[in-house]
N, C-alpha and C positions, 0 to 999 in steps of 0.2 A: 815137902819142898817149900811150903809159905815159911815153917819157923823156920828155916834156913836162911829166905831172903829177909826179915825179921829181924834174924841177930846178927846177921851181914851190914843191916843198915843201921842195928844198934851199935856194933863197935865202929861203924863211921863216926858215927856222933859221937861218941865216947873218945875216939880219937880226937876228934876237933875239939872236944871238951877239955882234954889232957893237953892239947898242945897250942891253946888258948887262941887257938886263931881260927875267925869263921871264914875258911874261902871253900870257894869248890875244888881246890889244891889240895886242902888239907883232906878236904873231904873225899876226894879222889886216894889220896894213900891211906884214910883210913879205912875205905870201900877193898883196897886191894891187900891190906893188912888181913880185914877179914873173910876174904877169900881165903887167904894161906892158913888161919886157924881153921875156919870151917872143912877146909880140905885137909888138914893133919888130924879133925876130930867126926871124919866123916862116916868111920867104921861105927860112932856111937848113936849112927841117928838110923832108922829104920828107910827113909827111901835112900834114894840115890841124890850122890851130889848135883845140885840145883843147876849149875854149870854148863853139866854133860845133857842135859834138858835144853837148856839153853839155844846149846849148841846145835841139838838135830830140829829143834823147830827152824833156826836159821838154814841149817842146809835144805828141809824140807822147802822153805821159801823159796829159794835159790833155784831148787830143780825146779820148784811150778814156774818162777819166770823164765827159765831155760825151755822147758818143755812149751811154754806157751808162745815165745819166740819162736822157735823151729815151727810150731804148727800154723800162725800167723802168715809166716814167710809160704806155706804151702798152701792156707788158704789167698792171700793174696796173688799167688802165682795162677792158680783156677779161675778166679775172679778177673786181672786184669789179662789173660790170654784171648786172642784176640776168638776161641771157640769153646764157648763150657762145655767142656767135655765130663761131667758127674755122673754116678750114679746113686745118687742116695737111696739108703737102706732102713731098715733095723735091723739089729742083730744081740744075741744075746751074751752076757757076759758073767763068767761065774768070778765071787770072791773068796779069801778067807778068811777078811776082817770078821771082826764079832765087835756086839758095842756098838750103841744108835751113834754117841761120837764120831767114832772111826768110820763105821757106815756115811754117815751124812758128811764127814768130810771128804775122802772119796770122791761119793756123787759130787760134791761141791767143785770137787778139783777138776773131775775129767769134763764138768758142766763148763766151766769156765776156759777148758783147753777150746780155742779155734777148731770148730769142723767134727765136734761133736757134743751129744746133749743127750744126758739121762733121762730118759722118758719115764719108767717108771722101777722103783725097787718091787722085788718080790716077798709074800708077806712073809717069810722067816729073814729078808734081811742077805740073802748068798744071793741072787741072779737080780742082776742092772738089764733095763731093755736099754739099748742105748741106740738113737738116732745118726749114723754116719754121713758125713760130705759124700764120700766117694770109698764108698763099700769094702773094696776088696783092700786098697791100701788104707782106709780109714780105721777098721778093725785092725790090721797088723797093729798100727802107729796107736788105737788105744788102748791096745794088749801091750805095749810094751810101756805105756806110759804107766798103765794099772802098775804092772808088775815094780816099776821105778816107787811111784807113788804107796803101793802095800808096803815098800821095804822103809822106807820116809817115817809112814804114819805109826809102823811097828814102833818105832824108835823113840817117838815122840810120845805115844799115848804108853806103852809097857814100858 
């Protein structure tokens, strides 16, 4: 993936070289010239086009602030109701990530969702203890973030 963005950003400069003008104009169509070579000469390079990478790190971002919105909105709804009604927990959570990577981003992501907090991994890396707000729905809402988040991070790291 790096000599892809490389010679993406060599035929920019080679563009604005050929077409004697230095703008970010030029430099912009020759960014998007080579795109279109790189992607007509993508079956020759062994990973995948740099692009399609790109792309699911943005959507992984997208969900985590979606997902962190929604659980925000339910931690603040707890917080400013006029009876805290919680029960926090622990509870355990298996994955099928592999890869300290994947692993630690993960924890990093459902660490930073509102209303819950990885306490600790287990030593081969499958089971999260994770700390819930309010137990019985907090587990649901990190089981389905996990499962959002496993399909995210497939996509990004394989």
């Amino acid at each position: 993936m790096p000599i892809q963005v490389l010679i993406n950003l060599f035929i920019a400069f080679l563009w604005m070289f050929f077409q004697d003008e230095w703008s970010i104009l030029s430099f912009i169509g020759g960014y998007l010239v080579g795109i279109l070579v790189l992607f007509s000469m993508r079956r020759f390079f062994p990973a995948s086009f740099y692009l399609k990478r790109f792309v699911s790190i943005l959507s992984l971002f997208f969900l985590f602030i979606s997902e962190s919105v929604s659980s925000s909105i339910y931690v603040i709804r707890q917080v400013i109701g006029p009876k805290i009604n919680v029960t926090p927990g622990i509870f355990k959570l298996e994955t099928e990530l592999e890869g300290d990577m994947e692993i630690t981003l993960l924890a990093l992501l459902l660490t930073l969702t509102p209303g819950s907090v990885v306490m600790e991994v287990s030593q081969n890396n499958r089971i999260f203890y994770i700390h819930g707000l309010n137990l019985p729905e907090s587990e649901h809402a990190v089981i389905q973030s996990k499962i959002k988040y496993e399909k995210a991070i497939k996509e990004v790291t394989r």
